[in-house]
C-alpha positions in Angstrom: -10.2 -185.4 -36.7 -11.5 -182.1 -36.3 -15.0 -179.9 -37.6 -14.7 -176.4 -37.9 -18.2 -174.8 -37.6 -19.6 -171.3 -38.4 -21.9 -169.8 -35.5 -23.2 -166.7 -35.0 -25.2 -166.5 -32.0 -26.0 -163.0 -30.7 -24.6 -161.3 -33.6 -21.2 -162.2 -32.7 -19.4 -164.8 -35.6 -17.5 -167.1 -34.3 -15.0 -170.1 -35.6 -15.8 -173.6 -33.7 -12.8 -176.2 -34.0 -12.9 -179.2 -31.8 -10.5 -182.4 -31.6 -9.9 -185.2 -30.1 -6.9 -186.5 -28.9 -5.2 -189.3 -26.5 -8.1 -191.9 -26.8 -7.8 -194.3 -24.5 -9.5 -197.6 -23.9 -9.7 -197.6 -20.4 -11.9 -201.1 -20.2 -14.2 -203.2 -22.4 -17.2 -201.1 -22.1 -15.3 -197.3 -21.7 -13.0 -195.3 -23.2 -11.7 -191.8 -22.8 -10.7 -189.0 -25.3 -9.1 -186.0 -24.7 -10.9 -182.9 -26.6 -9.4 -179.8 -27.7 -11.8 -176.8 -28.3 -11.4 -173.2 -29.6 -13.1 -170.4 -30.8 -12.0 -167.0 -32.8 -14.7 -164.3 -33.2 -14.1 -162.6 -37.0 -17.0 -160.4 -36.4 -17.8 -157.7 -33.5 -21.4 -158.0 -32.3 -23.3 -155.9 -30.0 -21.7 -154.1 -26.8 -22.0 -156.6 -24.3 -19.8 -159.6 -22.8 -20.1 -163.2 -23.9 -18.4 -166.3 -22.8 -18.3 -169.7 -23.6 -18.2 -173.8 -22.2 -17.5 -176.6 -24.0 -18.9 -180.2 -23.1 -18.8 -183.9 -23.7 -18.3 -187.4 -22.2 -19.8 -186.1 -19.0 -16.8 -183.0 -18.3 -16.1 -179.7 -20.3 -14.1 -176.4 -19.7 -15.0 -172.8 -19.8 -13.7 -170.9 -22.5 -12.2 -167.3 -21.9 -14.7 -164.7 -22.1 -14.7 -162.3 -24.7 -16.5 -159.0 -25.2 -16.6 -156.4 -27.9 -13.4 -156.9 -29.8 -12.3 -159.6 -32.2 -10.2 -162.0 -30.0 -9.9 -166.0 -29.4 -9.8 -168.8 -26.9 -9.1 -172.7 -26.1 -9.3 -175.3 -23.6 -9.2 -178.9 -23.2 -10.5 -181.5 -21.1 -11.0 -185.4 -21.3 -14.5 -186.9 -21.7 -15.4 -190.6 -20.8 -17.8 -192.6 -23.3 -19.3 -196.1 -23.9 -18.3 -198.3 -25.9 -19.8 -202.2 -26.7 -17.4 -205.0 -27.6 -13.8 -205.5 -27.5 -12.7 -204.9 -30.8 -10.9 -201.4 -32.4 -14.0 -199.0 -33.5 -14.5 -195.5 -35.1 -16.9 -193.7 -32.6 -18.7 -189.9 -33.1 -18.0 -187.7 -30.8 -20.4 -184.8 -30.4 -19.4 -181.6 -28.3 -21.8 -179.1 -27.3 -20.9 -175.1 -27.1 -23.0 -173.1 -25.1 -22.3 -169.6 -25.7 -24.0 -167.0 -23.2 -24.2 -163.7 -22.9 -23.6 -162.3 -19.2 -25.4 -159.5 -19.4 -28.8 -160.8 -19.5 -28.3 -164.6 -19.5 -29.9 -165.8 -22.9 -27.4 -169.2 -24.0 -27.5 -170.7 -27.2 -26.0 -174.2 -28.5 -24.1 -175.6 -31.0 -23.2 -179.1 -31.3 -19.8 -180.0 -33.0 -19.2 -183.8 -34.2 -16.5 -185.6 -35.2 -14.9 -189.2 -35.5 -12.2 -191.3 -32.8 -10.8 -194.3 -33.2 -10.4 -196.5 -30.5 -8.6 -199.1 -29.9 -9.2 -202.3 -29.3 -9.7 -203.7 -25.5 -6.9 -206.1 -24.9 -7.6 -208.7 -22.3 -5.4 -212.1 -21.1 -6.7 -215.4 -19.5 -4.7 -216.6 -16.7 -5.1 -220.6 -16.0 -2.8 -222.3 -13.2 -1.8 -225.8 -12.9 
């Protein structure tokens, strides 16, 4: 699933998306899902440079900066997350975007949230005779 989000931190409006894809149960108590994230500005701010990171399940990416004209960027990277119990369940995932401006260092946040399914943790009992 993905959330689109409207920001406008520093004057600058952006377009949030973030996704995730390729979850993986990876054992009974983890699972990891790779998440997509981009940004398109529709709105020139101020003349100064800005870039951007992504974060979540403990890893995130660095978007391409931008600066004064309208332009866009992605990444992707794979966050790892708890899970309880063996069954499938739909977990929220939450990704933060810090956004920054490099030309005197002031950041702000946005969180973006949206819904995985994962699967459920298959395990086998071996007995010998």
């Amino acid at each position: 699933m993905a959330t689109v989000s409207k920001w406008t931190p520093f004057d600058v409006a952006l377009d949030i998306t973030a996704t995730g894809s390729n979850v993986v149960r990876t054992s009974a108590t983890q699972f990891t899902v790779k998440i997509n994230a981009s940004w398109e500005t529709y709105y020139n701010g101020a003349q100064t440079n800005y870039g951007m990171t992504a974060s979540s399940g403990g890893n995130s990416v660095s978007l391409n900066p931008f600066g004064t004209k309208a332009s866009s960027g992605s990444g992707s990277f794979t966050g790892t997350y708890s899970i309880s119990g063996n069954g499938s369940a739909s977990k929220t995932i939450t990704v933060a975007f810090r956004n920054f401006n490099t030309d005197n260092g002031n950041s702000a946040t946005k969180n973006v949230t949206f819904n995985v399914n994962v699967p459920a943790w298959t395990s086998y009992v071996i007995t010998y005779n």
